[in-house]
N, C-alpha and C positions, 0 to 999 in steps of 0.2 A: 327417319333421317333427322328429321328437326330436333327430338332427344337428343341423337347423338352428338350434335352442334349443340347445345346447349349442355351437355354434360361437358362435354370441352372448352367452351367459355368459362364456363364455373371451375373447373377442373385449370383453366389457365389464371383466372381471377384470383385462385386461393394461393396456385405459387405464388405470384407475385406478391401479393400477400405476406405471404408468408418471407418472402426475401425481403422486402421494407423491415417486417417484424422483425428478423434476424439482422439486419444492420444497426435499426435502433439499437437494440440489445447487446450486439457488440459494443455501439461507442459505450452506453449504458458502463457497462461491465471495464470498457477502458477506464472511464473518468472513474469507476468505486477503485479502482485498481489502484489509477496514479494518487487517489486522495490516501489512501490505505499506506502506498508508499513512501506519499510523504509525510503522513503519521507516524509510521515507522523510522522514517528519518530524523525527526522531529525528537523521538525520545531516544535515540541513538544516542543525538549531541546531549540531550540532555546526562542522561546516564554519562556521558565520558566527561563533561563537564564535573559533574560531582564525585566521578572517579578521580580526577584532577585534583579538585579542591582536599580528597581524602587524602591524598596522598601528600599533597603541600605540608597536612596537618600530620602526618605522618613522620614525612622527613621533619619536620620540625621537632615535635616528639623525641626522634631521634638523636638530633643535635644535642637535646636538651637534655636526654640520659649519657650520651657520650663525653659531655662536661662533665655532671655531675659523676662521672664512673671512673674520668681522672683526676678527679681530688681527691 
């Protein structure tokens, strides 16, 4: 009898356990998530930024053949 009370303890000990370990692990895994995403947000702007600026230099470029193409 006493085993089985004590396999039950332990057997009750490890879920709970084991459910702490599994909350950590979730925020864990939230916080790499939102850092990930705003990494990824991060070189978004960057990349549109320089899509931007390519393009300024682009239309500019443009201008500047479209003069020289009506003289």
């Amino acid at each position: 009898m006493s085993k089985s009370i004590a396999l039950s303890l332990v057997l009750a000990a490890s879920l709970g356990l084991a459910a702490c370990t599994s909350g950590a692990e979730n925020v864990a895994n939230a916080a790499a998530n939102s850092a990930e995403n705003a990494s990824n947000a991060a070189d978004n702007a960057m990349n549109a930024a320089m899509n931007a600026a390519d393009n300024a230099g682009n239309a500019a470029a443009n201008a500047t053949n479209n003069v020289a193409n009506a003289m």
